[in-house]
N, C-alpha and C positions, 0 to 999 in steps of 0.2 A: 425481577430479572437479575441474575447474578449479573454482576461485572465484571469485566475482562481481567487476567489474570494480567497485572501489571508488572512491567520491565523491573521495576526491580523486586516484585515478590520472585519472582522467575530466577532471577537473579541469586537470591537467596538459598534456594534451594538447588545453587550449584556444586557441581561436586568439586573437587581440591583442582585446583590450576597447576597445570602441564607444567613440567618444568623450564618448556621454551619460553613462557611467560616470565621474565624476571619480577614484576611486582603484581600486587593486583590490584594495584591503577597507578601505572604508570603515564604520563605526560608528557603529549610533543606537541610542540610547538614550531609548523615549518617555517623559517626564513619567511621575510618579505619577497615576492619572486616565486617561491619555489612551489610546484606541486603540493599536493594534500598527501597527507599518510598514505605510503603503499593500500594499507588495510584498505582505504576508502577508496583509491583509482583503480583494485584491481578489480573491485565489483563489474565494473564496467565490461573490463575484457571476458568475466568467467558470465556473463548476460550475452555479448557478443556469439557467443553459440551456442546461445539457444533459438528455439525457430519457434516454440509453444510450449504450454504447460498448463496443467491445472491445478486446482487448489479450493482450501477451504478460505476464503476470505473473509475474514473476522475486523470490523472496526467500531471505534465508538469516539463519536467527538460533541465536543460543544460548537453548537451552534447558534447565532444569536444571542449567547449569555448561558448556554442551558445545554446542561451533560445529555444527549441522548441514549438512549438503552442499547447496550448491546446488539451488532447486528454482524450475522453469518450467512455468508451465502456461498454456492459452488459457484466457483468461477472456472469459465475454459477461456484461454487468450492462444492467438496465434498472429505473429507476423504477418501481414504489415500493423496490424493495431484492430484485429475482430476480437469482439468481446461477447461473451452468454453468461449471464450471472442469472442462477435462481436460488433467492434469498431462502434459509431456511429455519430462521430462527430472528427474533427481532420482530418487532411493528410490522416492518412489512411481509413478513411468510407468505412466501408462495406469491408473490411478485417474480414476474420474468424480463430481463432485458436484454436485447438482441443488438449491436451495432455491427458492423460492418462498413469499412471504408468505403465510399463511393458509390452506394447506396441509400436507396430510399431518400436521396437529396442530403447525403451526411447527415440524416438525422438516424433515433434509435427507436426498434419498437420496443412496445412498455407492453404489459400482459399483467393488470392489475388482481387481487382476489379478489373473492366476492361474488355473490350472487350477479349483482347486475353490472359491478365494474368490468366484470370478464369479458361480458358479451360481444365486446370489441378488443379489437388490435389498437392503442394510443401510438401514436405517431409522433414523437417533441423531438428536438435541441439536444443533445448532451450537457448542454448549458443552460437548460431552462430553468426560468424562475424557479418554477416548481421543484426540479431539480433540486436547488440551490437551498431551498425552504428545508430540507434534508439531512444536507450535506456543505462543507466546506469545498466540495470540487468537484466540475462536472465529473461524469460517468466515465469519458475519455479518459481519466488520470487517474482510473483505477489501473493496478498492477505495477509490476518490478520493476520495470524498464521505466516510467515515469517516476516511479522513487528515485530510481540509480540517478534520473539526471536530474530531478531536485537539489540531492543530496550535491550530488556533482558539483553542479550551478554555484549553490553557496558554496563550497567548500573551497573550491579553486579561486574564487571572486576575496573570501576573505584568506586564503592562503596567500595571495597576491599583492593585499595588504597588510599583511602581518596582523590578521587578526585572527586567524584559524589555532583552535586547542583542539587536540584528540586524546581523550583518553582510551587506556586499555582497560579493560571491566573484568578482565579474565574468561574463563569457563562458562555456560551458560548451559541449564539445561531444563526451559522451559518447554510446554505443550510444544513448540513448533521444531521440538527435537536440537540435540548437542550442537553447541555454536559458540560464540565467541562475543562477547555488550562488547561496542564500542560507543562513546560518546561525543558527540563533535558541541563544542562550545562557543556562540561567536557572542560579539559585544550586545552590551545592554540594551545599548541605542538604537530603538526602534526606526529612528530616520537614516541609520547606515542601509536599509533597504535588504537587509537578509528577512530567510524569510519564518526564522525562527530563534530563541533565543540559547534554546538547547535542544538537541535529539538523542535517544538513546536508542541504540539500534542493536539486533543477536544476528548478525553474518552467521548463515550456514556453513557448518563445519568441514563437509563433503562438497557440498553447491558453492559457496562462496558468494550468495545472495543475497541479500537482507530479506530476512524473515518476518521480523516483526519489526515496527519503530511506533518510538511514543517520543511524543512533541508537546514541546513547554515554551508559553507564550512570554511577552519581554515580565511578567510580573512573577515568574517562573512558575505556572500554574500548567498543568497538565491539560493540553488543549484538543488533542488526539494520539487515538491508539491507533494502525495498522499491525494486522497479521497476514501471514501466506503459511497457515497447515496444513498438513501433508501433501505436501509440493511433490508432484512428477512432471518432472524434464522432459520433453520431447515425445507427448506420446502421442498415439496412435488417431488424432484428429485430421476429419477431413472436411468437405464441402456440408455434409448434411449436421456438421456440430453447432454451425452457424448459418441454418438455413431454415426458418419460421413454421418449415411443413414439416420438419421432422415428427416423429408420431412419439417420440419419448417429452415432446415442448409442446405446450398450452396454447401459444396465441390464436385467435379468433382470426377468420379472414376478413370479415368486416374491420376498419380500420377507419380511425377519426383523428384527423389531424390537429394538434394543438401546438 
């Protein structure tokens, strides 16, 4: 399995920086107090409206010590927090998962492959063990809006103490289309409670999103990749995008709770 095309090969293959860019990496540093980079708090408001979107979601992390393989799947999200992802590349191909708030007991259904894992509808957790055996984060904390307020969370947290670096990266014109690396930097010290030591992130140039981030642990080792390819904004999703009978979605009516 190829590996994902990494932030800074992407990087590299960017074209010449805008002239609005004065360097190409440039260094701020907010005050104790103040806000985090424009760059990083406007994500927030150009997220603030959107109502849905879809997307390729491409990630690959270590998990338990151990790089897992490339994984792609369609994702559809729409406010307040409904999710359909089917994997289509990766370990798990042709894996389906359905949540919806307030439903099914806030649990998700699963629609495994397989001759005989299909036969039913799996019932878990968003945060199930299983889950977790996976992955670095429930299923919940897939998409934008739970990165934007990651990213947030620490940013504003060590802006406050004068520990936030952002750098500019310039231009960027990886798979996830024309954008802008930015880099947030916080301390070494894993016991300040951030929740990474470095992020490299490509903001969409038109959306103002983060597109892709790649995450490096306090030993500065590459701990995870996030992507969102070919991202469309607000489209035409309704009741049956996130509803298990749809006849374009797999899941079994039979259903077995775990």
């Amino acid at each position: 399995m190829t590996s994902m095309v990494t932030f800074e090969a992407a990087r590299k293959r960017a074209g010449s920086v805008t002239a609005g860019i004065a360097l190409a990496v440039a260094l701020t540093s907010p005050a104790a107090g103040q806000e985090p980079a424009p760059v990083l708090s406007d994500m927030e408001a150009a997220y603030a409206r959107v109502q849905s979107y879809t997307a390729r979601f491409v990630r690959q992390e270590v998990v338990d010590g151990a790089l897992r393989p490339r994984e792609e799947a369609l994702l559809k999200f729409q406010r307040p927090g409904s999710i359909y992802l089917r994997w289509t590349a990766g370990r798990p191909a042709g894996r389906e998962i359905l949540f919806v708030p307030g439903q099914n007991g806030d649990r998700m259904l699963v629609r495994e492959p397989g001759l005989f894992a299909s036969l039913a509808t799996i019932v878990m957790a968003p945060d199930s063990p299983r889950v977790l055996e996976e992955s670095r984060h429930p299923v919940t904390d897939i998409g934008i809006g739970r990165l934007i307020g990651l990213i947030l969370d620490n940013a504003r947290r060590a802006a406050a103490a004068g520990d936030l670096v952002v750098r500019d990266l310039g231009a960027s014109a990886g798979p996830e289309g024309p954008g802008r690396g930015v880099e947030m930097v916080l301390p070494a010290q894993a016991d300040k409670g951030y929740y990474c030591r470095r992020l490299a992130l490509v903001i969409g140039e038109s959306s103002g999103l983060p597109l892709r981030a790649v995450i490096y642990d306090w030993a500065d080792r590459m701990v995870a990749e996030y992507g969102y390819l070919d991202l469309k904004l607000d489209p035409p999703l309704g009741a049956r995008d996130f509803d298990p009978a749809n006849p374009e979605y797999a899941f079994p009516r039979w259903k077995i709770s775990r």
